[in-house]
C-alpha positions in Angstrom: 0.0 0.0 0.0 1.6 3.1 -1.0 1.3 5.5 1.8 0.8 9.5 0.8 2.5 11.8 3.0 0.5 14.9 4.7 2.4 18.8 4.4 3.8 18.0 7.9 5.0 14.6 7.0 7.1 15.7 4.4 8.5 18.8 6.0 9.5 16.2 8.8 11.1 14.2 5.8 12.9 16.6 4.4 14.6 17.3 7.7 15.7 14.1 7.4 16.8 14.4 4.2 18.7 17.5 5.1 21.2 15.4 7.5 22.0 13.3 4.5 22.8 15.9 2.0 24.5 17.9 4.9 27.0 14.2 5.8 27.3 13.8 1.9 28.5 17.1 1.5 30.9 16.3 3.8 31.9 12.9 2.5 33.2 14.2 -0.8 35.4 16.6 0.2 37.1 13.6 2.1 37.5 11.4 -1.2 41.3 11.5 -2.0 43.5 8.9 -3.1 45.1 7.3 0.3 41.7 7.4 2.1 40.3 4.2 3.8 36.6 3.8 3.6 36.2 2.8 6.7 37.1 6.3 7.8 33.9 7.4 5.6 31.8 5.3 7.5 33.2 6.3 10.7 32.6 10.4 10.0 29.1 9.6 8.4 28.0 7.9 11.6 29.3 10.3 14.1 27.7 13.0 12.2 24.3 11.8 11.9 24.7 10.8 15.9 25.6 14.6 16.4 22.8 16.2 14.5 20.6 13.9 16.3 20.2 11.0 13.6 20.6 7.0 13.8 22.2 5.7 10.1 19.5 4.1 9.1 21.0 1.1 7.4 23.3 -0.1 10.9 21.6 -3.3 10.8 18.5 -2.8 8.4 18.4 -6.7 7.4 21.9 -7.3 9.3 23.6 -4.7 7.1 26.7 -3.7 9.3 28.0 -0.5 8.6 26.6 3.1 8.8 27.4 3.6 4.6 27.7 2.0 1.6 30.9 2.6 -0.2 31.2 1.2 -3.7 34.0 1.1 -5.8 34.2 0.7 -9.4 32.7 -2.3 -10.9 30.5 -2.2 -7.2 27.1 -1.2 -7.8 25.8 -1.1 -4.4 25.8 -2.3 -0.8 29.8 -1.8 -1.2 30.8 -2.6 2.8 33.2 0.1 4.6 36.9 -1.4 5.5 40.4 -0.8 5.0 40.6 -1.0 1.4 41.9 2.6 0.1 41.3 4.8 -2.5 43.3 5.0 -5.8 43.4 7.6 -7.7 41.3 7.1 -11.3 38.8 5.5 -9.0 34.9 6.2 -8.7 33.2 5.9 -5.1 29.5 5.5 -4.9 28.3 6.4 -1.4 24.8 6.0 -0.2 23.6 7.0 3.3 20.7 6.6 5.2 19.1 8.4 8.5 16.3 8.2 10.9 15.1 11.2 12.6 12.1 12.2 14.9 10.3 9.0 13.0 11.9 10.5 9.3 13.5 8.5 6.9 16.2 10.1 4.8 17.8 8.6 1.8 19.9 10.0 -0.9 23.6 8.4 -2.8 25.9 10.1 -5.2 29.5 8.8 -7.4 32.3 10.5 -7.0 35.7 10.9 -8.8 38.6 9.7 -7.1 41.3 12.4 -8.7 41.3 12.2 -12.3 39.7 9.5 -13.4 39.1 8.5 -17.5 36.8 10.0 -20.1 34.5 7.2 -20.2 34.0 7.3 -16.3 33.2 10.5 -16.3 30.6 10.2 -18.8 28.8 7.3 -17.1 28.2 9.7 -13.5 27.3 12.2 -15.7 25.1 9.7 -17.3 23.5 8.3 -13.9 22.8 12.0 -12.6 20.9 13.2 -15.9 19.2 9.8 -15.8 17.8 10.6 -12.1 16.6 14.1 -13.7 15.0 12.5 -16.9 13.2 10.2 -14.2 11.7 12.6 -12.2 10.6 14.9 -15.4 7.4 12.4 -14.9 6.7 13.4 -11.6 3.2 14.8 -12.4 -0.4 14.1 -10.9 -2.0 11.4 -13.8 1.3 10.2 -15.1 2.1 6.4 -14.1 5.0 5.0 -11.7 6.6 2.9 -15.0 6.4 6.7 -17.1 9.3 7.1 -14.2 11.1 4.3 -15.1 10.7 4.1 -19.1 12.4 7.8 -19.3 15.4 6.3 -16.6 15.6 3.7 -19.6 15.2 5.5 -22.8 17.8 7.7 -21.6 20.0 5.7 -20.3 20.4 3.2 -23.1 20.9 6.2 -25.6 23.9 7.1 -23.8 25.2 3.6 -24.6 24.9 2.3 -21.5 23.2 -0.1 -19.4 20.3 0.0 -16.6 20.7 -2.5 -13.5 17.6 -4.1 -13.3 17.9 -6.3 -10.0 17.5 -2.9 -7.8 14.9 -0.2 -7.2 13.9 3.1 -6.5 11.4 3.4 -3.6 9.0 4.6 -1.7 10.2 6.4 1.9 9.3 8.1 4.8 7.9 6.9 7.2 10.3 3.5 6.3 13.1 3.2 5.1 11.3 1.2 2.1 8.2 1.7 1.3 5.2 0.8 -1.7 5.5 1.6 -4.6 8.8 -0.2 -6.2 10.2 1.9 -8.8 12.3 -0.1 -11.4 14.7 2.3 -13.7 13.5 0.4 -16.6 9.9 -0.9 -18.0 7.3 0.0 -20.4 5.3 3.3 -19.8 1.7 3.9 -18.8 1.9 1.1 -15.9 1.6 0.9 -12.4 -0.3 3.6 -9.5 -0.9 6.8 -10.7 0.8 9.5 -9.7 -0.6 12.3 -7.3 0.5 14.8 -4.5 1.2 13.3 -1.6 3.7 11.1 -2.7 7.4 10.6 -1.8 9.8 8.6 -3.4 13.5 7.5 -3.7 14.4 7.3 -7.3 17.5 5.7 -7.8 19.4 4.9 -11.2 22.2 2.6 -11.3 23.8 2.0 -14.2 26.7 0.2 -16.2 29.3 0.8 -18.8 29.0 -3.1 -19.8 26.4 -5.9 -18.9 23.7 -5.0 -16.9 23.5 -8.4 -15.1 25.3 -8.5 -11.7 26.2 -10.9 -8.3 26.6 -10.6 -4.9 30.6 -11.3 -3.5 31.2 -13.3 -0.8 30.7 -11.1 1.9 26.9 -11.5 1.0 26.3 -7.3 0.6 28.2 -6.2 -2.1 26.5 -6.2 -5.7 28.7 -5.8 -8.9 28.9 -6.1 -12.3 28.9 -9.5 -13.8 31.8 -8.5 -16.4 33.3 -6.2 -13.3 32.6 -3.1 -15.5 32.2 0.5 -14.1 28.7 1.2 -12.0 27.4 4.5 -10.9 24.3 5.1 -8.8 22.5 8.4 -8.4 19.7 8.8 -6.0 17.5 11.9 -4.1 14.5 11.7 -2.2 11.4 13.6 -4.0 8.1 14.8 -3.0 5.2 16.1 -5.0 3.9 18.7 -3.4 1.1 21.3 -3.3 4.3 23.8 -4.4 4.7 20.7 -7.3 8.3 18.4 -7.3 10.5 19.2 -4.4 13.7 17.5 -4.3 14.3 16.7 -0.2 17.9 15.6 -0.1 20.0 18.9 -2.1 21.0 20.7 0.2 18.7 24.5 0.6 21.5 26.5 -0.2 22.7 24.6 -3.0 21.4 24.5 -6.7 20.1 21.3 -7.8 19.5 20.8 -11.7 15.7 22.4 -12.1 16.3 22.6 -15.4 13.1 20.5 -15.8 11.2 22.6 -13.8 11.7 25.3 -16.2 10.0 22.9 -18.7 6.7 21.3 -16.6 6.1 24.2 -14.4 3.0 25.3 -16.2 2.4 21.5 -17.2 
């Protein structure tokens, strides 16, 4: 059952959301060469404990760390530790809080130093994806219309969508109905209407979209260990219309389709 949120709701969920981009913010001016990910973990938790947060993914389903850190060919659930950072690297980190009964959820990749052309282009990639995603966010469009634009545009770039994770709903848990795949058909699924909030997610691929879990039973890569970038923010649609909850107020998030739908 997807549950709406009220006006108060999501003002409590985008203080949430505010601790995240506030601990991300953070994070990336940390990511150097030399730098243990562990020590990322370690600064995101006491962070979220100092504002008043729990990490929300410390043991969600035995999860043990505070962040996932995901290097390279890792897609997601990448698990904190001593392993360091090289330069030409990319570093996905995702981060999670409770607060006051609010989820917060949000994950960005980052360059470690200079890393190639064709990295570049595939974080560029997943960010525009996440914006072409959320173009659909619009009372009487569909959940898939979401996912089909993730797709299209994704695929024109030449790269691939992972298709064994989701987008989300979030709020009042850390996941929540509806499930939003980054790829599918359009016109399927709940409609869309105010109310809702949602964690839309794109992870993609340079190579085969198909991936496994490693040994430690957390960490998701690529099948053919090719480079993955995830992008995520926590959205609302509001009476104001599509509010992005986990940029930062004083920072300028990419409302370049807002410029487009606002009279839509």
């Amino acid at each position: 059952m997807i549950i709406y949120k009220s006006e108060e709701e999501i003002k409590g969920i985008k203080r949430s959301n505010q601790i995240v981009a506030k601990i991300l913010d953070e994070l990336s001016s940390m990511i150097k060469p030399g730098v243990q990910t562990k020590d990322l973990d370690e600064h995101a938790e006491k962070r979220a404990r100092d504002m008043g947060a729990v990490p929300a993914f410390k043991g969600y389903r035995g999860y043990p760390s505070s962040l996932c850190t995901s290097i390279n060919e890792e897609i997601v659930h990448g698990l904190p530790s001593s392993r360091t950072l090289r330069e030409g690297d990319i570093i996905s980190l995702d981060f999670g809080i409770l607060c006051d009964g609010f989820y917060g959820d949000a994950a960005e990749t980052y360059p470690v130093g200079n890393i190639s052309p064709i990295a570049k282009k595939l974080i560029t990639a997943a960010e525009n994806a996440f914006y072409k995603g959320i173009e659909k966010i619009r009372e009487g469009n569909r959940i898939s219309d979401i996912s089909n634009a993730i797709q299209t545009y994704v695929e024109a770039q030449g790269f691939s969508i992972i298709r064994s994770f989701v987008g989300h709903g979030i709020g009042l848990s850390l996941h929540e109905e509806p499930q939003v795949p980054n790829f599918g058909l359009s016109g399927r699924g709940p409609k869309i209407r105010k109310g809702l909030v949602l964690a839309i997610e794109p992870m993609i691929a340079v190579g085969d979209w198909r991936m496994e879990v490693l040994a430690d039973k957390w960490t998701a890569v690529t099948i053919d260990r090719s480079l993955s970038a995830h992008y995520e923010h926590t959205v609302a649609l509001t009476e104001r219309g599509l509010e992005i909850l986990s940029v930062l107020d004083d920072k300028e998030p990419n409302f370049q389709y807002l410029k487009r739908n606002q009279h839509a």
